[in-house]
SEKOLTI-462522 format. One line per 4 residues: number of its first residue (from 1); for each residue x, y, z of C-alpha. Coordinates in nm, 3 decimals, always signed. Last residue first. Example, Ala and Ser with C-alpha at 12.3 -4.5 7.8 and 13.67 -1.06 7.14 Angstrom:
2
2) +1.367/-0.106/+0.714 | +1.230/-0.450/+0.780;
This chain:
153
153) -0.482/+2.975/+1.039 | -0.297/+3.047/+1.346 | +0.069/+3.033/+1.167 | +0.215/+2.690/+1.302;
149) -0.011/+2.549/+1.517 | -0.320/+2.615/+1.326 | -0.135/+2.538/+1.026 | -0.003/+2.214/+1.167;
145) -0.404/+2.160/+1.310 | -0.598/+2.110/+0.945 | -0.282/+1.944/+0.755 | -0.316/+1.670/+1.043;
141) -0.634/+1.686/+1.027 | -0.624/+1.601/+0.646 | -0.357/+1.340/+0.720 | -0.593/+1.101/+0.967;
137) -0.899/+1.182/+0.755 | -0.705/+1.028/+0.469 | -0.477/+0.800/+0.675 | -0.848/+0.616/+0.822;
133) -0.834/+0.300/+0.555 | -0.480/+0.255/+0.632 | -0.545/+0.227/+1.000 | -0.842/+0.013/+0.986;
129) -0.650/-0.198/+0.749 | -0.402/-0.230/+1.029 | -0.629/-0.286/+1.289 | -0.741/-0.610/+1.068;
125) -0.387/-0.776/+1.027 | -0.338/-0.657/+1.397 | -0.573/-0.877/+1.515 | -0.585/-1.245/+1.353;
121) -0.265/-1.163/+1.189 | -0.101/-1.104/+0.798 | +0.083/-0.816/+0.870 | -0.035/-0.512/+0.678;
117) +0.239/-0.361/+0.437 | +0.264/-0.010/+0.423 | +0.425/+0.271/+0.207 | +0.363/+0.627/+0.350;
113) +0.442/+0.993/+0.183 | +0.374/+1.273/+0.354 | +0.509/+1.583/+0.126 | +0.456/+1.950/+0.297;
109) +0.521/+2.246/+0.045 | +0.643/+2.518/+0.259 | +0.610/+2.911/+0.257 | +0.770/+3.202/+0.431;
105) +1.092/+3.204/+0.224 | +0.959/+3.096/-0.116 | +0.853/+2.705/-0.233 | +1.083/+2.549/+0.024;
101) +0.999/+2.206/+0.030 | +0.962/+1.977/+0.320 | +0.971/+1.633/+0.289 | +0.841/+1.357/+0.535;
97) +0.861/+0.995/+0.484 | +0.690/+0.751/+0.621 | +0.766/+0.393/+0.610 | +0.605/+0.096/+0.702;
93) +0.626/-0.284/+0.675 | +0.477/-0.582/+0.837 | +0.208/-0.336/+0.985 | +0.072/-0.368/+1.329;
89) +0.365/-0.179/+1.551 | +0.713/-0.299/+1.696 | +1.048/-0.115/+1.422 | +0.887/+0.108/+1.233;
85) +1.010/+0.326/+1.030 | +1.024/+0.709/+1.049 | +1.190/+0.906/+0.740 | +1.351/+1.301/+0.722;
81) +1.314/+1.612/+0.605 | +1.460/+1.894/+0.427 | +1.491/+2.078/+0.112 | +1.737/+2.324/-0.016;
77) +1.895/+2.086/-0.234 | +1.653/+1.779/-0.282 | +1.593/+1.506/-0.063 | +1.566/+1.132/-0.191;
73) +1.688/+0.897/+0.101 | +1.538/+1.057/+0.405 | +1.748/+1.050/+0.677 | +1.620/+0.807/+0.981;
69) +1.430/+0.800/+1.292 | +1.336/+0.515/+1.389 | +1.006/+0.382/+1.505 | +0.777/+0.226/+1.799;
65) +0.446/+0.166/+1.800 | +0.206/-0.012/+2.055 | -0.140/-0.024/+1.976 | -0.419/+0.017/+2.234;
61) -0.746/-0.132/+2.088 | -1.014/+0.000/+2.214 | -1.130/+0.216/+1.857 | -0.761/+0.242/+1.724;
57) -0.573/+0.350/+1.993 | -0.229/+0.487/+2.044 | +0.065/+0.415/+2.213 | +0.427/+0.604/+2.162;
53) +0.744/+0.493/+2.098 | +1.017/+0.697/+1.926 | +1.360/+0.597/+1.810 | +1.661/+0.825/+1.731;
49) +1.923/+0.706/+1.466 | +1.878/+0.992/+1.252 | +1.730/+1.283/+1.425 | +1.450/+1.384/+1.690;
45) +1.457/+1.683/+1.829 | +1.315/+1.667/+2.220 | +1.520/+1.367/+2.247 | +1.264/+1.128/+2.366;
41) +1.200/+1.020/+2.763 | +0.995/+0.666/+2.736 | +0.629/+0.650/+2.616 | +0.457/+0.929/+2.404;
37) +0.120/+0.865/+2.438 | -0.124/+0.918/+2.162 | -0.486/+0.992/+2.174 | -0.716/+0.860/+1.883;
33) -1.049/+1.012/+1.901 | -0.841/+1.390/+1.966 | -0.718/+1.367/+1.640 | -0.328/+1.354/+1.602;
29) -0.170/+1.686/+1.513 | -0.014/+1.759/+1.883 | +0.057/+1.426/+2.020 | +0.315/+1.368/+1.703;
25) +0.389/+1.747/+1.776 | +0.555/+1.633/+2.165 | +0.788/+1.458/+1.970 | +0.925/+1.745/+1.790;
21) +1.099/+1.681/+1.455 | +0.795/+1.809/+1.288 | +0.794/+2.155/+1.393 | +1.166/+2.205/+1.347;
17) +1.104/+2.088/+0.985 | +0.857/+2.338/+0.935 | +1.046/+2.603/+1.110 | +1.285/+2.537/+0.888;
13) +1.093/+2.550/+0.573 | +0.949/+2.878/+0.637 | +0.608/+2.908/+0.723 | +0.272/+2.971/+0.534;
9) +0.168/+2.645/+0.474 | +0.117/+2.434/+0.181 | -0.011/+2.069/+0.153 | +0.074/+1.700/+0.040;
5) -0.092/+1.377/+0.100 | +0.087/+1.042/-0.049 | -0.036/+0.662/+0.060 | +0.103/+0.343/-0.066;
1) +0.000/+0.000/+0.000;
């Protein structure tokens, strides 16, 4: 499975970046029907090599999900980013890779891009279609509350 959602916000590309290397803005962007704890004590910037592991829930299910940080393999010049993969969660295989792309000094093209593979398992087989069916809503809130957070509209 593969899954791309891209927007534009009014903020340079750093502070994009910055934004989304935060731990605490996982918690942040996530709709309130699916709460997220961040377990353990992250870096408060998270870079290559750094893991994160948070719970979630999907309906009353609590999922466990931890990933790695790592450098996104197909950056531009002037562009930044980076890729979380994880390492204990319902999928078989996923990646997510975030680019940010300057498109003028104050204004950002955010790419999410996501490939997935679902494990094959009596319950997390099925909570992971659940999650791959909801990454629409899931990334359009997302979109909604970064520019909230990140320029108030």
């Amino acid at each position: 499975m593969r899954y791309r959602h891209s927007f534009e916000i009014a903020a340079p590309v750093a502070a994009v970046d910055a934004f989304h290397r935060r731990p605490e803005s996982l918690r942040q962007i996530t709709p309130p029907v699916a709460p997220v704890r961040i377990r353990g004590n992250p870096p408060q910037r998270l870079a290559a090599g750094d893991e994160l592991s948070v719970t979630f829930f999907v309906g009353v299910v609590p999922v466990r999900w931890r990933a790695v940080i790592e450098a996104h393999p197909d950056l531009q010049a002037g562009e930044s980013g980076f890729q979380d993969r994880q390492l204990e969660g319902p999928f078989r295989r996923w990646t997510h890779r975030h680019r940010f792309v300057p498109l003028a000094p104050d204004r950002t093209r955010v790419d999410d891009e996501i490939e997935a593979e679902p494990r094959r398992h009596p319950l997390w087989g099925p909570v992971a279609l659940q999650m791959a069916l909801a990454l629409p809503v899931l990334f359009r809130y997302r979109e909604w509350k970064t520019r909230r957070l990140l320029h108030g509209g």
